[in-house]
N, C-alpha and C positions, 0 to 999 in steps of 0.2 A: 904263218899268220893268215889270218881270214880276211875272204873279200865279202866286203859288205853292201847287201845294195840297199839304196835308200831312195825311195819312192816319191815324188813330192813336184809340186808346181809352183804357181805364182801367193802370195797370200799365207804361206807356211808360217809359222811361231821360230824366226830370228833365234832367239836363244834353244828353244827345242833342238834346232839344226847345229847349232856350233857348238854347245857344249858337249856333245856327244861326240861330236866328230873328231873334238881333239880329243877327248879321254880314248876314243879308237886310234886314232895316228897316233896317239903317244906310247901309246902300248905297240905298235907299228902296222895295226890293220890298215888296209887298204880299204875306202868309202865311195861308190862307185852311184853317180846320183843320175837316176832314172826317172826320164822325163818323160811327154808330149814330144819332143821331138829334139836332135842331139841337136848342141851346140847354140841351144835358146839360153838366153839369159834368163835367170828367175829372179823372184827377190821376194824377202819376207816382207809381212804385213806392216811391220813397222819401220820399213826400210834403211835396217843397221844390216842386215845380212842379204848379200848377193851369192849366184853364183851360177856358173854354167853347166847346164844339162850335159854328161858324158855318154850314154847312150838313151838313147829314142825306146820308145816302149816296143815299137814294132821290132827293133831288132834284139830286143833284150830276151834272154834265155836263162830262166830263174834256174837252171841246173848248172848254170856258173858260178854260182854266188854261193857262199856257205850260210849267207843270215840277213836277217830285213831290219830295214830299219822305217819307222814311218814316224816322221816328224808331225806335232799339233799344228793346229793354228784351222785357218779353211784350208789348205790344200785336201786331206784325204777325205772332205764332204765332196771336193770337185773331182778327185782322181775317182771317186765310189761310180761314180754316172759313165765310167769309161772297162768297160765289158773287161779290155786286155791288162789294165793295172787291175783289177779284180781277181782274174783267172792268174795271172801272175805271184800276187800278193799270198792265194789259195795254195801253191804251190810248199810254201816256206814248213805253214802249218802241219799241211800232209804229209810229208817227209820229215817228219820234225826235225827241222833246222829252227835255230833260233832266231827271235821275232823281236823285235823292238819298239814300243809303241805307244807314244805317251801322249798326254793329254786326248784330242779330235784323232787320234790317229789309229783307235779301235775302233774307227766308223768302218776304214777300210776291210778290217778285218769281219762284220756286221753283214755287209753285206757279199764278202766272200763266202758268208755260212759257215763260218768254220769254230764260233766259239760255242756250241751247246755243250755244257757242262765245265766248262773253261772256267776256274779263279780268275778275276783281274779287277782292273779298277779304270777310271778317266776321270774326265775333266765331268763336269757335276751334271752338265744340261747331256749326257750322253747315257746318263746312267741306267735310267730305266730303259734305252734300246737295248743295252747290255742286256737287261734282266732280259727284255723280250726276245731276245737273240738265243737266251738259253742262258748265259753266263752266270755265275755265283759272283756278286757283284760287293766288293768291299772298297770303303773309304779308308785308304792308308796312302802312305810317301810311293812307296812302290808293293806291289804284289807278283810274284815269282810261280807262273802254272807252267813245271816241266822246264819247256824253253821257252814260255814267254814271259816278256818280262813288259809289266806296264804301270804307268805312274797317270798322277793326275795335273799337274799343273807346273811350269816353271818354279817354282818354290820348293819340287821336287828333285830336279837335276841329281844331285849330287850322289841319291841315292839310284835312282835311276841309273847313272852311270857306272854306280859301283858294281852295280845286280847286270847290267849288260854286259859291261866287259867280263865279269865272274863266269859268264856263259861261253867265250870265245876262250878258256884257258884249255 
């Protein structure tokens, strides 16, 4: 089974985080959430979803992990301004390990520099950085480049979910 790391802080999209996380546990990946610093409480934007940071960024080593996961909402606009989730996040891409990243959660990917010529999709106000970033930039449920796999909006879940875990078999 794969360990999954997933990126995120305070202000994350609630639903972007939990419904992926049990379509991973239930398949029996393991979700390994990478914060600011271990053992901080987060909490989404809309505060139905908590949870505790398991390791710290400083000590996190993205060649443990098989795949990313980067949850919407503000968190990957806040984690982008943090040099070491950037060089982190960059790691997944360039190895091609699979990537997970839906709605705001292709910012981090933006400014890792890593989507020029990339298929994908997001949430609507991200669209044109997409394009500027280099990406081939489609409105659909989910969009599948290689191993990334990304969607636009909670109202996408299910599909997103389906096309992530497809990745990890």
């Amino acid at each position: 089974m794969s360990k999954i790391a997933c990126v995120m802080t305070n202000m994350f999209e609630d639903s972007e985080y939990t419904s992926p996380l049990k379509a991973f546990q239930d398949k029996g990946h393991e979700v390994v959430v990478i914060g600011s610093e271990s053992g901080k409480e987060i909490e989404g934007k809309n505060g139905e979803a908590k949870t505790k940071v398991d390791v710290g960024i400083e000590d996190a080593n993205a060649s443990d992990y098989d795949a990313l996961f980067i949850p919407g909402g503000f968190s990957p606009d806040i984690l982008r301004a943090d040099d070491q989730f950037v060089e982190f996040s960059k790691h997944f891409i360039l190895k091609d390990k699979p990537v997970f990243a839906i709605c705001h959660g292709p910012q981090l990917l933006i400014t890792a520099d890593v989507l020029h010529g990339r298929k994908l999709t997001g949430f609507k106000s991200i669209l044109m950085d997409l394009r500027h970033a280099g990406a081939n930039v489609f409105d659909e449920e989910v969009v599948v480049c290689g191993n990334l796999v990304t969607s636009r909006t909670p109202d996408d879940l299910e599909a997103f979910n389906r096309e992530s875990v497809k990745q990890l078999q």
